[in-house]
MIVEX-418977 format. One record per residue (C-alpha): y, z, x; residue in one letter. Coordinates in steps of 0.001 Angstrom, whole numbers, plus 500000, padded with zeros to 6 digits. Last residue first. Layout:
N
YZXA ...
//
This chain:
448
495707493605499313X 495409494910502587X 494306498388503132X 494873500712505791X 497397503257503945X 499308505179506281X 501041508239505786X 502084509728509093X 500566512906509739X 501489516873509697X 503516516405506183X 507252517391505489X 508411517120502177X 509230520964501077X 510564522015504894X 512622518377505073X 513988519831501610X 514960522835502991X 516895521302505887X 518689519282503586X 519274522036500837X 522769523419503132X 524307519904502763X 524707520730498870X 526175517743497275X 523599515504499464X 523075511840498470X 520140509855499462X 519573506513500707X 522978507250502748X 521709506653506271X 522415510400506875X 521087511587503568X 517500509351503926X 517089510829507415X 517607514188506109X 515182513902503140X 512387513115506269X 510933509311505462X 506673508572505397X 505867512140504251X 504124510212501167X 507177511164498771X 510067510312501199X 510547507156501005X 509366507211497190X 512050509076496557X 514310506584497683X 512863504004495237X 513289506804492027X 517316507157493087X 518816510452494634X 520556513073494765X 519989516513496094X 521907519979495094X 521761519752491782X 523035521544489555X 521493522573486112X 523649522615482919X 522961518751482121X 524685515619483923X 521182514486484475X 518707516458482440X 516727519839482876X 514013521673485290X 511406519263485747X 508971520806487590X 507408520749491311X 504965523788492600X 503523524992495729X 506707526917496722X 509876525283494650X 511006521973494075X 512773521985491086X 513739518621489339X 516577517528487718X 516101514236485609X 515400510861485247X 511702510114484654X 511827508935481348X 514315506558481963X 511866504188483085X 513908500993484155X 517369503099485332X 515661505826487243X 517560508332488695X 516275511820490326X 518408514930490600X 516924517386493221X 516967520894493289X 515535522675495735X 513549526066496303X 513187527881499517X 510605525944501791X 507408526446502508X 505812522962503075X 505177521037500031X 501783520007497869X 501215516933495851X 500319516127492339X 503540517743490670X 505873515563492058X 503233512582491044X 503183513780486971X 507188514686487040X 507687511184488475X 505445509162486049X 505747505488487545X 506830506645490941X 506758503244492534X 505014502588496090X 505686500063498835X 502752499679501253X 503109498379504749X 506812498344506159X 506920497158509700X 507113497366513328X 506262495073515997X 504591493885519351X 503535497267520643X 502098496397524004X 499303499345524615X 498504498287528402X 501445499920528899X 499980503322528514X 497489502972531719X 494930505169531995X 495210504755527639X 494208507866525669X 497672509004525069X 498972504974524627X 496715505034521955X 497728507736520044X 497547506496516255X 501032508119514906X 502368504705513492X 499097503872511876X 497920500211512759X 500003497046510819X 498541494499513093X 496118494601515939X 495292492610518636X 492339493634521382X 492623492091524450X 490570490785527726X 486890490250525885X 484111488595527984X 482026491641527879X 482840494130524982X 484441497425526784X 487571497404525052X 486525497306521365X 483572500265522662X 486820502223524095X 488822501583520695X 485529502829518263X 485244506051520702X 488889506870521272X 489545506251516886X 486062508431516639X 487478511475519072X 490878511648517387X 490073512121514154X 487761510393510968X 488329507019512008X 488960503756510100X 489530500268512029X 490158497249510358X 490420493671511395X 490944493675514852X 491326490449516498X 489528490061519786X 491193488545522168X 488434486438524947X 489467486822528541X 485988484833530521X 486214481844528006X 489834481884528803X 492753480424526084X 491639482899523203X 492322482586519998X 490954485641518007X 487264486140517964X 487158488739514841X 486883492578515019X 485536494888512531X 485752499327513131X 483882502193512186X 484547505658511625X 483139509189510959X 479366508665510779X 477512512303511038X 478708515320511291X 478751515678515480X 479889512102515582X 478729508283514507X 480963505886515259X 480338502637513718X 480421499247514459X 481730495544513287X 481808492449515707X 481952488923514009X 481737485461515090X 482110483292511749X 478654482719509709X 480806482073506482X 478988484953504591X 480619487346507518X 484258486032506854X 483645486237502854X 482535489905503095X 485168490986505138X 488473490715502828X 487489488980499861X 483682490630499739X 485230494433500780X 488098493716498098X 486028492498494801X 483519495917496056X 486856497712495568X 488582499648497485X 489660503758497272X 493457504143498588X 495548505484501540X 498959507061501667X 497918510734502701X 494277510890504931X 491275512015503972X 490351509318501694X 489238506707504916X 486167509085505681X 483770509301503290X 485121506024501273X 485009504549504115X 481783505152505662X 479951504164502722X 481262500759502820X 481096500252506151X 477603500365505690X 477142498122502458X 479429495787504281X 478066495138507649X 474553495396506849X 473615492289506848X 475274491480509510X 473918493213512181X 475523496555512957X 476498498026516405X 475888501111516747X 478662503702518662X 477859507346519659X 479652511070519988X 481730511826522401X 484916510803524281X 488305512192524516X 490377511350526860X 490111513796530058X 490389510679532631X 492407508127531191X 490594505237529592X 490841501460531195X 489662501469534635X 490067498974535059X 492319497135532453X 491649495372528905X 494855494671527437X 496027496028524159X 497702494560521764X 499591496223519006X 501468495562515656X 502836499018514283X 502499500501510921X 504424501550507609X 503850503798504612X 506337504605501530X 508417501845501373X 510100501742497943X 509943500621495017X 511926501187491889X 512149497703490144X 515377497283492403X 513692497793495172X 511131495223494535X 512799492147496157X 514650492463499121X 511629493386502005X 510336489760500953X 506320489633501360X 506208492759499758X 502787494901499803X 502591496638496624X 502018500023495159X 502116501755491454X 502172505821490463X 501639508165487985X 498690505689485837X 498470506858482388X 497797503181481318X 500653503510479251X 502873503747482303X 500792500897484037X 501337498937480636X 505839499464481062X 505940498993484828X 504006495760484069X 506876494247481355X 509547495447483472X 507928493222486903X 507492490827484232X 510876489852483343X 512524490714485979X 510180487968487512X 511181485683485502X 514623485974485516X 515826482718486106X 516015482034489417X 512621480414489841X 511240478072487061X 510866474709489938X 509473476888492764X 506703478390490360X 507247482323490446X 504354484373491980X 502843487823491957X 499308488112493016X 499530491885493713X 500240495335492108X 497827498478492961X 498004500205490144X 497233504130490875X 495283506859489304X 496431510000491806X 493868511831494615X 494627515569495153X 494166516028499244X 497791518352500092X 499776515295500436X 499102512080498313X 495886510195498407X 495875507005496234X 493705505577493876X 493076502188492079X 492939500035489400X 493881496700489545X 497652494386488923X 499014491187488132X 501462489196488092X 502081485275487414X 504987482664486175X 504958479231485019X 501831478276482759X 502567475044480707X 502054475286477666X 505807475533476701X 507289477020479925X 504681480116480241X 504857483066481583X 501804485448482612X 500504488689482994X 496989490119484589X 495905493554484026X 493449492652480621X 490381492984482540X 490630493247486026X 491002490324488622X 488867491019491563X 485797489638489709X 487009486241489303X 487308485644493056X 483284485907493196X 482883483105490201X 485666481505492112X 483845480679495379X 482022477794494434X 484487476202492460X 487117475872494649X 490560477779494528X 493392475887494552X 495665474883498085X 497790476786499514X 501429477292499889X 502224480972498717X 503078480022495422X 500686477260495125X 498222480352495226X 499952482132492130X 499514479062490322X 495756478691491477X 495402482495490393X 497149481864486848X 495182478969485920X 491631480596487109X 493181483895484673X 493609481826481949X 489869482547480221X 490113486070480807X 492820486004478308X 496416486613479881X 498588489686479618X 502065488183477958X 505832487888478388X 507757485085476795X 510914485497478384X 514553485574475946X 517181484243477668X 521191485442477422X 523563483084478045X 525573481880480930X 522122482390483409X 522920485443486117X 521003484192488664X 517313485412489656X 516487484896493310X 512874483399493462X 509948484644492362X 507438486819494605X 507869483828497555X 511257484158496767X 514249486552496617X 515994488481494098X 519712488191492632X 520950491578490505X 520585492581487198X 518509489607485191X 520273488805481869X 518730489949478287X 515669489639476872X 512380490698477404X 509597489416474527X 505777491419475127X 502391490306474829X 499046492063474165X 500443495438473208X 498474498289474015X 495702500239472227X 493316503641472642X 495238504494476041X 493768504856478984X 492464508571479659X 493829510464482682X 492402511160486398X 493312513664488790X 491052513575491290X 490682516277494083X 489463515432497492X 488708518286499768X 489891518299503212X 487653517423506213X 
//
């Protein structure tokens, strides 16, 4: 198990409570996260501003219209509540009348090479469907990018439900994963596969304070994922058990102790005797704990599948499998999307292959801050001068594109061939896939 270093800053001693953006939105957007922006004939001044704790209800019932449900009942918002941070949360209003939402919570993230970076995870975002077009989420996407900076935090993520919206804010996807179901056949592991170690199964009371533990010991090994909440474990699992629904969740224990565990809910299911389970999350350690939490999934009685969205793109089931095409991969797509908020801060945070030095120009049109030349060289990542100063470079590229390749997610030659970056100097390619390259996919595991 790698070491886990934190990096951590201070927050700032003040920040702005509200801020006015003006001016005309750059390109058209997309809803659910606010509806395509056009070009009004004037310019329009948005009343930007972090909301008091007591708006926050207002802003999460706007932001759940949004995405066509229903408001949040009473009961249940005193534990909703607690998932929205302090101050994080921004809003627009039409006159009194609350229009547009954001907001954003602490966080961490693993980049390569173990350090662990402050991060903002960014959710909640919504447009009302009669204020969209107008900017509004330019608006506040600038606004955010602007209080994570003076948060100290390097680096932002989000999950898009529109793959055309946040590039232009400077995301881009960073970690992806694979929809899967696998089919319960006889006999179902191949011979050699590895197995060890044990499985428990846990009642549910001590589902989360369990799975809990194990995940923080285990999940923040790996590149691209990020610390949760105990707001997330109740919204995410928590509820689900509290509601009595049919629940299986266990955990591996190995030769060091517990090194993964998995949740699985009844699924729909059109034979009593074939059940599908639907996996919820699944964290393992290595090889032998993913084998030993998928082969006790498998072997529950009355259970013919296992479904599966968004699992790691290098998970090797299909290796374990007697039969690999009982693995039917049943889609691909983008998970987390991450913004370099403090580029020099992040390139400096993770490690690189050997690789003789590059030099890679970086644009950023929202945080101009970051643009610059930066040297890649050994262990080590600096600035190294300005755009269209005395130093070369022999990479190009914009702060989303980075991102690609930042995690290990992208190779810098697959991003020069499809034209996401530019190469002046063909001959730094290979060096640069040397500097980026990681021995895992970057996956994050963590729905929010």
């Amino acid at each position: 198990m790698r070491a886990i270093q934190r990096r951590r800053q201070e927050p700032p001693g003040s920040r702005l409570s509200s801020t006015k953006i003006h001016g005309t939105p750059p390109r058209p957007e997309s809803e659910v996260d606010g509806g395509a922006d056009r070009a009004p004939s004037h310019p329009v001044t948005h009343d930007v501003r972090f909301l008091e704790t007591d708006q926050v209800r207002s802003a999460h019932n706007l932001f759940a219209a949004t995405i066509h449900r229903g408001p949040m009942e009473d009961e249940r918002w005193p534990r909703v509540a607690r998932s929205y941070s302090p101050g994080r949360t921004i809003g627009v209003h039409h006159g009194s009348t609350l229009v547009a939402t954001a907001m954003s919570f602490p966080s961490e993230l693993v980049v390569p090479g173990g350090a662990v970076l402050p991060m903002a995870a960014v959710t909640r975002v919504g447009v009302r469907p009669d204020h969209t077009r107008r900017g509004l989420l330019s608006a506040m996407m600038r606004a955010q990018l602007d209080d994570v900076a003076a948060r100290g935090e390097p680096v932002a993520t989000l999950r898009a439900s529109e793959a055309r919206i946040y590039g232009r804010f400077g995301y881009g996807v960073a970690t992806r994963g694979r929809d899967v179901t696998v089919r319960v056949t006889r006999p179902a592991w191949r011979p050699g596969a590895p197995q060890g170690g044990s499985v428990r199964l846990l009642d549910r009371d001590e589902i989360l304070p369990a799975l809990q533990k194990v995940h923080e010991a285990v999940a923040l090994t790996r590149t691209g994922s990020m610390t949760r909440r105990d707001s997330w474990w109740w919204s995410s699992i928590g509820r689900r058990v509290e509601d009595r629904e049919p629940v299986i969740a266990a955990v591996h224990t190995g030769d060091h102790g517990d090194d993964g565990f998995a949740v699985a809910f009844r699924g729909e299911s059109h034979s009593f005797a074939e059940q599908t389970l639907e996996l919820a999350d699944l964290h393992a350690a290595d090889v032998q704990a993913t084998a030993g939490l998928w082969r006790f999934l498998l072997g529950v009685d009355l259970v013919g599948s296992v479904q599966a969205d968004l699992r790691p793109l290098d998970e090797p089931l299909e290796l374990l499998l007697a039969s690999p095409r009982a693995c039917v991969v049943t889609g691909h797509h983008d998970e987390t999307w991450l913004r370099l908020v403090d580029v020099p801060a992040a390139l400096a945070a993770r490690s690189y292959g050997v690789a003789d030095p590059v030099l890679i120009a970086v644009h950023d049109p929202l945080l101009e801050k970051n643009a610059g030349v930066y040297r890649i060289a050994g262990a080590t990542a600096e600035r190294v001068g300005p755009l269209g100063g005395p130093v070369t470079p022999q990479l190009e590229c914009d702060v989303a594109a980075l991102a690609m390749a930042y995690l290990g997610d992208r190779t810098p030659s697959e991003l020069v061939a499809t034209g996401w970056w530019q190469a002046p100097d063909q001959a730094a390619v290979p060096h640069a896939d040397a500097a980026f390259g990681t021995t895992a996919s970057p996956w994050c595991g963590t729905y929010f």
